[in-house]
N, C-alpha and C positions, 0 to 999 in steps of 0.2 A: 160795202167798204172796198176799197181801192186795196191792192195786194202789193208788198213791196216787195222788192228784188231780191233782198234779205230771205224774205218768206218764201219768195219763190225757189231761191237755191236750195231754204234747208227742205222744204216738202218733196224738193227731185234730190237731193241726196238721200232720206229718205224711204225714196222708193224705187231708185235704186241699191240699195243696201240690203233691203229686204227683199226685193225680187231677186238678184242676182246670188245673192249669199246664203238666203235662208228660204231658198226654195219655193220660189213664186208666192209669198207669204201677202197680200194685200196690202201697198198702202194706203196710209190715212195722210191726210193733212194736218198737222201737229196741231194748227193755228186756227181751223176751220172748226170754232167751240160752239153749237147751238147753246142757248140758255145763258145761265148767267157764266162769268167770267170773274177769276180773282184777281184781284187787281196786284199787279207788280210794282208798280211806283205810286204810291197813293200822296208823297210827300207832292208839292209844286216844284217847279221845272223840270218836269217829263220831256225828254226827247229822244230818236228814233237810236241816237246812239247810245243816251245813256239807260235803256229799255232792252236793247242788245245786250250791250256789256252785264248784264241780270241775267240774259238768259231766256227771255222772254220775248212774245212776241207784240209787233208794237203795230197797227192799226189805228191811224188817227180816223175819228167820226166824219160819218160824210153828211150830218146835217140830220141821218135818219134815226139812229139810238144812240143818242145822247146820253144815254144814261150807263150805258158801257164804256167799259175802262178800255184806254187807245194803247196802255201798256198791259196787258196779260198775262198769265202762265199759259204755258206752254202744256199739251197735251196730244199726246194720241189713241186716245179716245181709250176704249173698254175694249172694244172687241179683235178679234184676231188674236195675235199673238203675242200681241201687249197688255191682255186683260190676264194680268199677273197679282196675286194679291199680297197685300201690305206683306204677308205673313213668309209668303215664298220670293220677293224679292233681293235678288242679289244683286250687290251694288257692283257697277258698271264703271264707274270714273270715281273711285274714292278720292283721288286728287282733289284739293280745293278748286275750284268758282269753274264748276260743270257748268256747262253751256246747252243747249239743243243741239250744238254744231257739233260740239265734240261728241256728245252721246252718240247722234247718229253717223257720223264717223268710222263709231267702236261698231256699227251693228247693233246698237242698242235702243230701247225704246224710254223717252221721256214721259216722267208725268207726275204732278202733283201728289203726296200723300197727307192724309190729316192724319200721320203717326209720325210723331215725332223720330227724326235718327232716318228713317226708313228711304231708301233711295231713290234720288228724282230719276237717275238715269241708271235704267236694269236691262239685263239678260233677256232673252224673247222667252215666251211659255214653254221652247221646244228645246230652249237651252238646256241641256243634263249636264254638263260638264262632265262627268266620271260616269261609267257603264263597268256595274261587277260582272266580267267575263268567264270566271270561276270559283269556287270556295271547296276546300279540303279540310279535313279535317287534322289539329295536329295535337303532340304531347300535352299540350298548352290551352288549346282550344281550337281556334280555326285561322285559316291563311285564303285570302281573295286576291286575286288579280283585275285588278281596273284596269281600264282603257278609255282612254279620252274620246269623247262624242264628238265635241265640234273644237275647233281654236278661238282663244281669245287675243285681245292685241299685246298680251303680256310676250315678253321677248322672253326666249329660252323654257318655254312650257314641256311640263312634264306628258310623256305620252303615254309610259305605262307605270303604274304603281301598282305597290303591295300593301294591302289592308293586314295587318298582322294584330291580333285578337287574343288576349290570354287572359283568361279567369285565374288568376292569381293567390286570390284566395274568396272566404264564400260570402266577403263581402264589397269585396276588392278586383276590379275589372281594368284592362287596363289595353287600347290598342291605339296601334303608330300606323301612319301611313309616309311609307319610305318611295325615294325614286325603284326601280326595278333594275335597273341597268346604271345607277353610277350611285355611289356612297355619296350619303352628304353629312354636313356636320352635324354631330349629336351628344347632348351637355352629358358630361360625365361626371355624374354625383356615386355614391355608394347607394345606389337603388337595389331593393333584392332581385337577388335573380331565380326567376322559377323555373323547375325541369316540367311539373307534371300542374292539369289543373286541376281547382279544387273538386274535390267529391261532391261538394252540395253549394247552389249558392242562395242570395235573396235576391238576384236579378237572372233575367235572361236578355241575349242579346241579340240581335236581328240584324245581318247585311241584306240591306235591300240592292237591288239589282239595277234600276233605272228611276234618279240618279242616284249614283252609288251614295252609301250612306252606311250609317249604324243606328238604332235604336235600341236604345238600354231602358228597360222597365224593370221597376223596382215588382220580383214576385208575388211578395204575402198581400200588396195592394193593388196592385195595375198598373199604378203610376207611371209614368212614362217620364224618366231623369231627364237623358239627353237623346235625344232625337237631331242627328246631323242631315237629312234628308230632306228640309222644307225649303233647301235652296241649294244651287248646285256649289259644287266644288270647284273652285280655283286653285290648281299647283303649278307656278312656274319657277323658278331659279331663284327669283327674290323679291318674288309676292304669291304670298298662300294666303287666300281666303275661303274659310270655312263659318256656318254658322250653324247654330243647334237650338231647338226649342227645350224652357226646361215647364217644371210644373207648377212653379209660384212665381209672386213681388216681392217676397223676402229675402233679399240675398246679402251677402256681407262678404269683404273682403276684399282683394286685388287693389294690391299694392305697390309703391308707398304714395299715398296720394293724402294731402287737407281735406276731410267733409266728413258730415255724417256717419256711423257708423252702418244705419241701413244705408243701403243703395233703394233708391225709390224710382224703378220703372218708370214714372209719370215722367221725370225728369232729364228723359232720354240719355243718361249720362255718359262719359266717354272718358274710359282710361288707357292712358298709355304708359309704355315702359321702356326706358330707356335711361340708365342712371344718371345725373343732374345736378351740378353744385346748385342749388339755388333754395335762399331762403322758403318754406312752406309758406304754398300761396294753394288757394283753391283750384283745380283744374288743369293742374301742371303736375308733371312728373316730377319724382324727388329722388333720391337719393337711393332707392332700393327697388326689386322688381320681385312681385310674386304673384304670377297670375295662378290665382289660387283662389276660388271661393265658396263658401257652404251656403247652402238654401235650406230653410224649415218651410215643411207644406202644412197643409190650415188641421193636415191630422197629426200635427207633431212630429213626424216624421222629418227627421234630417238627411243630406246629403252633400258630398262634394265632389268639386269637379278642379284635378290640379293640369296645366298646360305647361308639360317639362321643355322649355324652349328658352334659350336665352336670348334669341335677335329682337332687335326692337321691334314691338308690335302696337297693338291698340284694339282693345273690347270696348265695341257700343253695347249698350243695353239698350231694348230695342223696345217699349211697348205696347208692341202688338198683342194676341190673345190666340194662346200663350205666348210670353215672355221669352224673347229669342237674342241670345249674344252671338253678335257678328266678331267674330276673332280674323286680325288678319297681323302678319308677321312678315319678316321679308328676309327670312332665310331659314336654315336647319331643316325639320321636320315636324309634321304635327304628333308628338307622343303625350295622349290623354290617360289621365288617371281619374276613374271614377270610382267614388268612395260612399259606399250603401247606409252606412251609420247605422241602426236607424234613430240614434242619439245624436246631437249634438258632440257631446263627448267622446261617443266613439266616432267620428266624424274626424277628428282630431288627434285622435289613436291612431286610424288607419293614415292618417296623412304622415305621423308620425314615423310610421312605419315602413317608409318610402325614403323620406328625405332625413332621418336620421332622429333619435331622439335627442332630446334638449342636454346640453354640459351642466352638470352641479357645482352651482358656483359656493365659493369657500362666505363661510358664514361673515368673517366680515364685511366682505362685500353686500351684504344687506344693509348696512349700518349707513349714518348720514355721511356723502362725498362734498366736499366744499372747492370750487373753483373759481378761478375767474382769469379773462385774458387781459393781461395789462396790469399784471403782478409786476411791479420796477425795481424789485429784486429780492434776493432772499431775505435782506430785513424787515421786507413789506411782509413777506410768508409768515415771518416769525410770530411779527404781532398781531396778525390775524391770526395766527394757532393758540398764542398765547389768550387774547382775547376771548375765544372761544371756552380756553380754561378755565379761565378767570369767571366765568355769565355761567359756568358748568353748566355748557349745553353741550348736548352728546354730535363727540364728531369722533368718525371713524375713520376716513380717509380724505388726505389732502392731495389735490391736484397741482399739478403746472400744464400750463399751457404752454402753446412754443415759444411765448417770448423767454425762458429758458434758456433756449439752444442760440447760441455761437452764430452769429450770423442767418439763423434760420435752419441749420443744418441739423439734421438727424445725428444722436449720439454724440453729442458735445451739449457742453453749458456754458456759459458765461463768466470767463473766469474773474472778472470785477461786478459786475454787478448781483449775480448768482454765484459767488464763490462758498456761500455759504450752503449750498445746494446737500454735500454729501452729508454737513452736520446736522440737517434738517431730516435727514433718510435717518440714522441715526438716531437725533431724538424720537422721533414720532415711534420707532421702535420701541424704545425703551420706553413709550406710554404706551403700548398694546396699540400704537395706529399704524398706518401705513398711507404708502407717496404709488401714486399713477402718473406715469412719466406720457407724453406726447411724444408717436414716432408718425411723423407721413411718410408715405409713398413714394413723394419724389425727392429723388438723393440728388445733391448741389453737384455740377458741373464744372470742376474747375480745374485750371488750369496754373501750376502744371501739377497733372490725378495726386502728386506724392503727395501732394499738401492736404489733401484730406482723402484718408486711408479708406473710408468704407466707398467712395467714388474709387479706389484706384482696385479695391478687390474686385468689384462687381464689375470694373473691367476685365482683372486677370480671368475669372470665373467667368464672363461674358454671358452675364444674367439680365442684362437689360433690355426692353422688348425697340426690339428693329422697325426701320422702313420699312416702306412696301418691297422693297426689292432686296433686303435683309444686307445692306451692305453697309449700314452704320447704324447705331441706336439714336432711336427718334429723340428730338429735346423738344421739352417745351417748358415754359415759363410759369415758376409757384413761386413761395415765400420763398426759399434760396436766390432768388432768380433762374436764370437756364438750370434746368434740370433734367434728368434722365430717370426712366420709371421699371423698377426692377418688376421683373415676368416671374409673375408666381406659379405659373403653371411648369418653369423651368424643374429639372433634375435637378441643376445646381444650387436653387433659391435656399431650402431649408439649412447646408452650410451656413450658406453668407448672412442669412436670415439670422441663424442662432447666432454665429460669432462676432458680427456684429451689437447684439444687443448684450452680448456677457461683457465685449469689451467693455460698454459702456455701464454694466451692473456691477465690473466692479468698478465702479467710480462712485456712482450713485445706487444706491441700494433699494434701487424701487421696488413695488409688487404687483404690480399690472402695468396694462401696456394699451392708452387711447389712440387710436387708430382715425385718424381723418382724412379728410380730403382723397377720399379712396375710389372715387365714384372710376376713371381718378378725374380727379379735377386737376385745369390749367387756366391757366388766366390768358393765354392764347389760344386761335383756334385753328387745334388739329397740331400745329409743329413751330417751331420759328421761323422755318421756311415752307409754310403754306402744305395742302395736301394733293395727291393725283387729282384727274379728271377720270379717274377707273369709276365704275358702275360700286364700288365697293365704299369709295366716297360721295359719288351719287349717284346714290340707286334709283330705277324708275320708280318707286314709293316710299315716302319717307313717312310714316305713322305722324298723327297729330300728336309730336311732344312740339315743348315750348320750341318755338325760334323755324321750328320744320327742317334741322341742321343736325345731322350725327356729331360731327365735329365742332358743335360748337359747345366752349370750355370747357375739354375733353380733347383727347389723341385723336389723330386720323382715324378712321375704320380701317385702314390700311395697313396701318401700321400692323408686324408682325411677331406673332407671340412665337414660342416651340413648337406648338404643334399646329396652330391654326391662325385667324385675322382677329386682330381686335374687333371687327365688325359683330366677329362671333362673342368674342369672350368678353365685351365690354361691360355687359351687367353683372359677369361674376366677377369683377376684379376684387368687388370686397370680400367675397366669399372666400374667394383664392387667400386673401391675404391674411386672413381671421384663421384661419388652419394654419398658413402657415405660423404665423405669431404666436399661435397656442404653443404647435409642436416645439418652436425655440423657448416656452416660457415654459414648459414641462422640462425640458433637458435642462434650464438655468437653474429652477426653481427646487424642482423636485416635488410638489406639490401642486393644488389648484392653485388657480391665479385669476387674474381678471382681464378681460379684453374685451374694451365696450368698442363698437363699429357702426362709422355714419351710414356705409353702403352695406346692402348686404340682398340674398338671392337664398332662394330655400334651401336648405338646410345650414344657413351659418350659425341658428341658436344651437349646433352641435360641437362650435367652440366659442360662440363670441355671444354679448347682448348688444342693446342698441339703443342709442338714447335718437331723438327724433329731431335734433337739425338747430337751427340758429330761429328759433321761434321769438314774438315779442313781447314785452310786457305788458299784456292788455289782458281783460276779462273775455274775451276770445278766442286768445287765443290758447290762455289757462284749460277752456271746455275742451278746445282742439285736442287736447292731451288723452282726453277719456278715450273716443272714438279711434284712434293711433295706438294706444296702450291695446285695449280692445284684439286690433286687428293683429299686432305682433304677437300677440297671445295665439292667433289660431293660426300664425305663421309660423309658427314653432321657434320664437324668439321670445318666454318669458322674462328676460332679465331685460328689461326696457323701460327708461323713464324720461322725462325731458326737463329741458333747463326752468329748475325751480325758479319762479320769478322772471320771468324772461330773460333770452340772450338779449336781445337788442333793446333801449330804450332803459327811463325809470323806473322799478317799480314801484308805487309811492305803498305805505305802510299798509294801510287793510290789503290791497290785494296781493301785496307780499303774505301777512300771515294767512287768508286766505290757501295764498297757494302752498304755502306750507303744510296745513293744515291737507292736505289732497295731496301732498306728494309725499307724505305720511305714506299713502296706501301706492306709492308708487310701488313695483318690484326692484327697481332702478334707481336711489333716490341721490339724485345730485343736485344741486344750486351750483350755479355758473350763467356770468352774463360779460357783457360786453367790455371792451378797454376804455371808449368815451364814457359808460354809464355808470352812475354812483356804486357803491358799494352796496354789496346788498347781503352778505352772511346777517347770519340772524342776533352775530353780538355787537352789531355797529353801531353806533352811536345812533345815528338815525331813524334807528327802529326802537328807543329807548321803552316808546308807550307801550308796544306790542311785544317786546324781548321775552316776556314770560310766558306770554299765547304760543310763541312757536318754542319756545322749552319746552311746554306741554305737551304740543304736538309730535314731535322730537321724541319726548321719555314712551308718550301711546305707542309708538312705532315699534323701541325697546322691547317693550312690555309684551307686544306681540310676535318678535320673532322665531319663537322655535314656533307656531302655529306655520308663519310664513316658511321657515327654511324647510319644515316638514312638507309642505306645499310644492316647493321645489324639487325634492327629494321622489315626491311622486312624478311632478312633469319630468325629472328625468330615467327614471323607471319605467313608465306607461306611457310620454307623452300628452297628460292630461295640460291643460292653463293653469297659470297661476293666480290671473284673474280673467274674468268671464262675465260678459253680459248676464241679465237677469233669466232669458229665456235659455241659455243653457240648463239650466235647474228646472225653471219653466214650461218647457219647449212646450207645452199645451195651451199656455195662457197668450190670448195672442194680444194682449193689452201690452205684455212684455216686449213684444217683437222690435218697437221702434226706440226703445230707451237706452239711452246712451249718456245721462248724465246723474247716471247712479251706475255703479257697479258692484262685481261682487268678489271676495278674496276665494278660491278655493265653491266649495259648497254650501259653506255655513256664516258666512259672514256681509252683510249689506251695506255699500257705505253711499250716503246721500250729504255730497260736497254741496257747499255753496258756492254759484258761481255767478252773482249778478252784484254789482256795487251796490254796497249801502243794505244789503239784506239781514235782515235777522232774522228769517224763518227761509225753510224749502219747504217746494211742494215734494213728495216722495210719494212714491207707488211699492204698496206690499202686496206680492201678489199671494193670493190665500191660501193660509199656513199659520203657523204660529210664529211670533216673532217677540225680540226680546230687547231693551235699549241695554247696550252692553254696559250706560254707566250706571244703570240703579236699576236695570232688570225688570223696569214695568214691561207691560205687557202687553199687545196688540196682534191682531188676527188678519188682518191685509185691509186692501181698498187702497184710495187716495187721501195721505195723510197731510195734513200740514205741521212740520214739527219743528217747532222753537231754534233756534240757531243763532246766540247770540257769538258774539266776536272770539269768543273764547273755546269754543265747541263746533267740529265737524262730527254729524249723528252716524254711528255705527249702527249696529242690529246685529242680533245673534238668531240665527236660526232655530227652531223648536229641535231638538232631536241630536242639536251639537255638543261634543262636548271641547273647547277651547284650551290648548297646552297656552299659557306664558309662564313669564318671567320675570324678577324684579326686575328694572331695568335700573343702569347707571350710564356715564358719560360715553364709554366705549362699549362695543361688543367683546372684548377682552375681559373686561371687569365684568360686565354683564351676567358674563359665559357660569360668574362662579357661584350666581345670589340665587335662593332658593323662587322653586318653579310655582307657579299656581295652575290651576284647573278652574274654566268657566262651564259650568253644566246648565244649559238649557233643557229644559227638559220639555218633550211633547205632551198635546193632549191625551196620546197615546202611545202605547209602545216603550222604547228605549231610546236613549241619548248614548252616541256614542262618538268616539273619538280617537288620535291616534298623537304619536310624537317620535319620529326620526331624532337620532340625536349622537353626533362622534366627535371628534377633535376640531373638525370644523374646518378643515382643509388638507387634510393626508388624503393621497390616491389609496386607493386597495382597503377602503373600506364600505363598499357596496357587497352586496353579496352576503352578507352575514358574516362580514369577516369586522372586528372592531370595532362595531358598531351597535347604538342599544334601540329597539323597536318595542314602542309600549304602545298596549293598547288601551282603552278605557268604554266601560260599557256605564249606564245609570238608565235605573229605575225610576218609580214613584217613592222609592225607599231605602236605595240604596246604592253606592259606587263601588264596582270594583274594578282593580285593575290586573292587566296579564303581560307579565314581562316577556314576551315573543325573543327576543334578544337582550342579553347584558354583557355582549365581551367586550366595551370600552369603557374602562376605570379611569383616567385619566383627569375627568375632575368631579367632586362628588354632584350628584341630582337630587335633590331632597327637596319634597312639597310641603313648602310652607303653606298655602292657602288654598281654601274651596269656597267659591261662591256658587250657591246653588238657586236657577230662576225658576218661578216656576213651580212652588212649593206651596200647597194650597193653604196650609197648615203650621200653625208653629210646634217644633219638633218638643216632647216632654224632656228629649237626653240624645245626646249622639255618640255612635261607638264606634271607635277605631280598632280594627284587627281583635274586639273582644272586650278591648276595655273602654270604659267609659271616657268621652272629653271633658275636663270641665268647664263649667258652664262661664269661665273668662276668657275662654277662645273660640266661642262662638258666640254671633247673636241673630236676631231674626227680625226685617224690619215687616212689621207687619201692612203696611201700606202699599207696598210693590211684590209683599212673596219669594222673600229671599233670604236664604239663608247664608251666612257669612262665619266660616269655619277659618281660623288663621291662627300664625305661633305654634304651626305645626313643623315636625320633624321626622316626618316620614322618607325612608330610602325608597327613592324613585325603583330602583333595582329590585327591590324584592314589591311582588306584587300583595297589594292591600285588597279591605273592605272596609266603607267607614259608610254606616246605616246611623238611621235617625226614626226614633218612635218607639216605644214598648215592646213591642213586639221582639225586635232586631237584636234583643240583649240575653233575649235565654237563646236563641238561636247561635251565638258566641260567634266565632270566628269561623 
């Protein structure tokens, strides 16, 4: 075959790249393939340029094998110092539509891999990138000094770095690699800070030497976590790429993205972070950033791996063997936290224990949130509240959206069509409900400032974040129109923050504060007069998010905060904002409060929750919810739910109660949808057939929340979830590993939604254990079940061994708060069922700690319940257990006795078909601790 000019230029670039640069290294002819060839254009009209433009090389037939493709891949072959494998390739031109020209160019070698992610154009076999020239030992652990082996084409590369290594604690490892010679920016959370390291750990850790690296193995097994060493290291100015082998396909997490709850290696996946006004679509960055994820190995063993970095980045998963994440970012520094578990749950402890644990949110905030945008005034409010009264379906808090606000402005309302706004605050009061007011980010621009006061403070106070060159605050374009975006990283912010919003509280008497468009979002891009040409607005690498644009619908990168660029602080703005909101809703308030946030960066479930985005009303995207819920849970953001029903679109009747029915078990539960789309609260006319399915579903919620807020009450104690996939409990079963359309409240509870149209049965997976249907207590031991689900029922499950706190329920958590408690006792094949219940005013600060607060515990037998009052200093309203249902009783009881004396036998009965016994029209003080046994035996034994 005839050689083109093409072919001839790239095989002498080539080889001189390699002789001259990497040291007489042999070249190959990239295009000179013995055997077969893969074909690059296989579609019809192949030609030499458009076979170029791929990347490939193009060789038409000369009559003699025909049967070879005249377009190609391109390769240079195996041997030398290009026979690099899948495993240790580092990618050379992450930029899109690599070329052979470019690769070799860079000094790099092309070539085909059949692993997916894995890079056509890489580093030579002799590439180190980092060489450990020292290691010491220190209070902490140990300290390396690297030195760069050879250069790459990245501009401004790092020469000397510091490995810095601290055993933290003995399950908890944790090392950064910093420039040597010049600070760079590094995210400032309230991380602990360690003097000395641990005494004992479950891992050891290893700097290798050539190419610099780390290896973390987990001690009591060999495991090998994270292994940085199978490909070298990249640090320049603003692009770091780093990659690490871990020890499974199971991974989960890294956020905020649409899909699956597992991440499945096969499917080479690719996340990127950089926060994103844009509806949740598959494959695109959204709204939050937490490069954070936990792995289970095939022996149960858990692990995670947090990347404290807030510049835009991007993790491939890579499926090679072992499973290797390519992390690269383009600024800050790489500071890892590896977290030993070897639970699930402590997984999720120790992460907790970094980035803050979870805020206890105030118990009505559990209760049902009712919204919607395209409220056309307070008299529309009215009769959707009233409404709601009227159908007595339980609503707890009502929303407004910004249509609200005065022209679109923060801290105003509408003095004609929302005049009636304060008397709304007001009533809802005086029904034990409460109003969530809409504040954004960008404060209205206008002219002249006096005319609207909270624009003319956060000038005098000069809290707005600046150009690049800090000599006036950047504007860009929201609902106000021009707007300007207050810098929460400011000294002055938490002022202007608080007195802002008191202004406005006393007008309107709200009790939480929805926080949007924080990411932050603009409806321009970057400013209203365009952004620099600095390296800061385009940078030599911009991570695969949507558009391949920092500034687009969002501020310059340039743009300047306090201390550092929005380049830097752009994925925490919601972080920033959600603290500070808290802290002004603490100094208004005086109590907890509520601040649900679209953006958010780890650790904000330490003030805020997070509902997941402008989602739409499909049977899709209702699944989408689980796998989201799921993930904020191990992000340390329990209080998370998404728009019941969909924001965008109809939702027409079944897959409204449907989703009803499932956001029941939300932690977060609010309905809210769009201003073009019908009405969708659950008392509207339109849902007339189903109005009673989702009251049902509504009062179940009721029923269960002191299980739920006691739930809460621990994720903010210890940091545990509040819901959790099934292999948390599981972590052995690996049948659990990929299930994500069933979940679980806490430890004890199973819920298996429907979520396909027209269904009246699910498929459900129990994994082996004893289990209980929480509404009639039959009884099942695991497998794959098929269980009934007609329109009116989504199937719970009680776990064997739990014991369940509710409550009567009524329309509010107010009312709720006062009706006597019930108890679900599951009880096991064996052992004890046990159980607990957090329980105070339900939103006073200064009741953690055993201060006002009442902690009960509950144990059961095969014979009998008792309970132990752990705490009782809050009287405030009485606790008396009216009911026991007991599953799980093989027998029906001859007599049952409470504290000695006998019940009689008209407040209990026993269905003998499911094993249950049903004790009620009791009057038991939750406060003083009981015994109530069932059998002969139990009654000379007395109290």
């Amino acid at each position: 075959m005839a050689t083109t000019r093409k072919d001839a230029i790239f095989s002498l670039t080539l080889f001189i790249l390699l002789t001259f640069r990497f040291h007489f290294v042999t070249a190959v002819d990239y295009c000179n393939i013995s055997g077969s060839k893969e074909d690059c254009h296989a579609e019809p009209g192949v030609t030499a340029e458009r076979c170029h433009d791929r990347g490939c090389c193009w060789r038409p037939t000369d009559g003699r094998n025909v049967t070879d493709p005249m377009c190609y891949r391109a390769s240079v072959g195996a041997g030398g110092q290009c026979s690099v494998s899948d495993l240790r390739k580092a990618d050379c031109h992450p930029e899109p539509a690599a070329t052979p020209t470019a690769c070799f160019a860079r000094g790099c070698c092309w070539g085909a891999s059949g692993v997916g992610r894995t890079a056509y154009c890489y580093y030579l076999a002799n590439h180190t990138g980092f060489e450990t020239t020292s290691i010491q030992d220190t209070p902490t652990g140990q300290l390396a000094y690297l030195r760069r082996s050879q250069p790459t084409h990245w501009p401004n590369e790092m020469t000397d770095l510091n490995l810095t290594v601290k055993m933290e604690t003995s399950s908890r490892l944790r090392f950064k690699l910093t420039d040597t010679t010049r600070a760079r920016y590094e995210v400032d959370i309230s991380a602990p800070v360690v003097t000395s390291k641990a005494s004992s750990t479950d891992y050891t850790v290893h700097i290798n030497n050539s190419p610099a690296g780390v290896i973390v193995t987990r001690k009591s097994t060999g495991s090998i976590l994270f292994d940085t060493t199978v490909s070298p290291l990249v640090y320049s100015d603003q692009f770091i790429q780093i990659r690490a082998s871990i020890p499974t396909r199971y991974i989960y997490g890294f956020g905020e993205h649409l899909r699956q709850f597992w991440i499945d290696p096969s499917t080479s996946p690719t996340f990127s972070f950089w926060g994103r006004d844009q509806a949740p679509k598959p494959n695109a960055n959204l709204y939050g950033t937490h490069p954070f994820f936990l792995g289970i190995e095939q022996d149960g063993n858990a692990f995670g791996v947090f990347l404290l970095n807030s510049n835009a980045m991007d993790v491939h998963v890579i499926p090679t063997t072992p499973v290797t994440l390519n992390y690269r970012t383009i600024g800050g520094i790489l500071d890892f936290y590896i977290f030993t578990g070897p639970s699930p749950d402590d997984v999720i402890r120790q992460y907790s224990d970094v980035i803050g644990k979870t805020y206890f949110p105030p118990y009505w905030s559990l209760g049902f949130h009712l919204c919607r945008w395209g409220y056309t005034g307070s008299a529309e409010i009215n009769t959707v509240i009233n409404r709601m009264r009227s159908a007595q379906m339980p609503h707890d808090t009502q929303w407004v959206d910004i249509d609200y606000m005065s022209h679109h402005r923060d801290w105003t309302y509408n003095r004609t069509s929302f005049a009636g706004l304060p008397g709304i605050g007001r009533d809802l009061h005086n029904n034990g409900q409460r109003l969530v007011a809409m504040v954004d980010p960008g404060i209205g621009k206008v002219d002249p400032a006096s005319s609207y006061a909270p624009y003319a403070d956060g000038l005098s106070r000069d809290i707005f974040i600046k150009t690049n060159d800090r000599s006036q605050n950047i504007v860009g374009l929201v609902w106000p129109g021009e707007s300007v975006f207050p810098d929460f990283t400011h000294p002055n912010i938490q002022g202007y923050w608080t007195t802002q919003n008191r202004l406005f509280h006393d007008q309107v008497s709200f009790d939480g504060i929805w926080i949007d468009m924080n990411e932050p979002a603009s409806f321009v891009d970057g400013s209203t007069t365009g952004c620099t040409n600095s390296s800061l607005d385009n940078p030599p690498f911009t991570p695969e998010i949507t558009d391949r644009s920092l500034k687009k619908k969002t501020l310059c990168p340039s743009a300047q905060h306090h201390s550092t660029s929005h380049y830097n602080l752009h994925n925490m703005y919601g972080y920033h904002q959600s603290r500070t909101t808290k802290g002004a809703l603490d100094i208004i308030l005086g109590k907890r409060s509520l601040v649900i946030t679209r953006s958010s960066f780890p650790g904000t479930g330490s003030f805020a929750g997070h509902w997941t985005g402008d989602n739409s009303a499909t049977w899709a995207n209702m699944y989408d919810t689980i796998p989201g819920m799921l993930n904020f849970n191990m992000f340390g953001i329990p209080m998370v739910g998404s728009d019941i029903c969909g924001f965008n679109g109809d939702a027409e009747e079944e897959l409204c109660t449907r989703w009803m029915q499932l956001g029941a078990f939300y932690p977060f539960m609010r309905n809210h949808n769009h201003a073009t789309a019908a009405e969708q609260d659950p008392a509207s006319v339109r849902f007339s057939e189903h109005r009673d399915k989702m009251r049902s579903a509504l009062l179940l919620r009721y029923t269960l929340l002191p299980y739920l807020y006691t739930l809460f009450y621990n994720s903010h104690m210890y940091g545990t979830p509040v819901i959790r996939p099934l292999f948390f409990q599981y972590p052995r079963d690996m049948n659990s590993y990929s299930i994500d359309k069933q979940f679980m409240w806490g430890q004890h509870m199973l819920i298996s939604p429907v979520l396909t149209q027209g269904a009246t049965s699910v498929n459900a997976y129990f994994p082996r254990d004893t289990w209980y249907d929480y509404y009639s207590g039959a009884k099942t031991n695991g497998g794959n079940i098929r269980l009934s689900a007609p329109i009116d029922k989504i199937n719970v499950h009680i776990r064997g061994g739990a014991i369940i706190p509710t409550q009567q329920p009524d329309i509010t958590t107010t009312r709720s708060r006062r009706n006597p408690f019930g108890l679900v006792v599951a009880l096991p094949n064996s052992g004890s069922a046990l159980g607990e219940l957090f329980w105070d005013d339900g939103e006073s600060y200064g009741t953690i700690g055993g201060r006002n607060n009442n902690y009960i515990t509950f144990s059961a037998t095969s014979h009998e319940l008792r309970s132990t009052v752990v705490r009782g200093a809050y009287l405030g309203s009485p606790m008396t257990l009216g009911s026991i249902r007991v599953f799980g009783m093989l027998t029906s009881p001859p007599q049952v006795v409470l504290n000695g004396g006998v019940v009689g036998t008209d407040k209990y009965t026993y269905d003998t078909v499911n094993n249950v016994l049903i004790v009620s029209n009791l009057t038991q003080n939750l406060l003083e601790g009981f015994r109530i046994a069932w059998g002969t035996a139990v009654i000379i034994e007395g109290k």
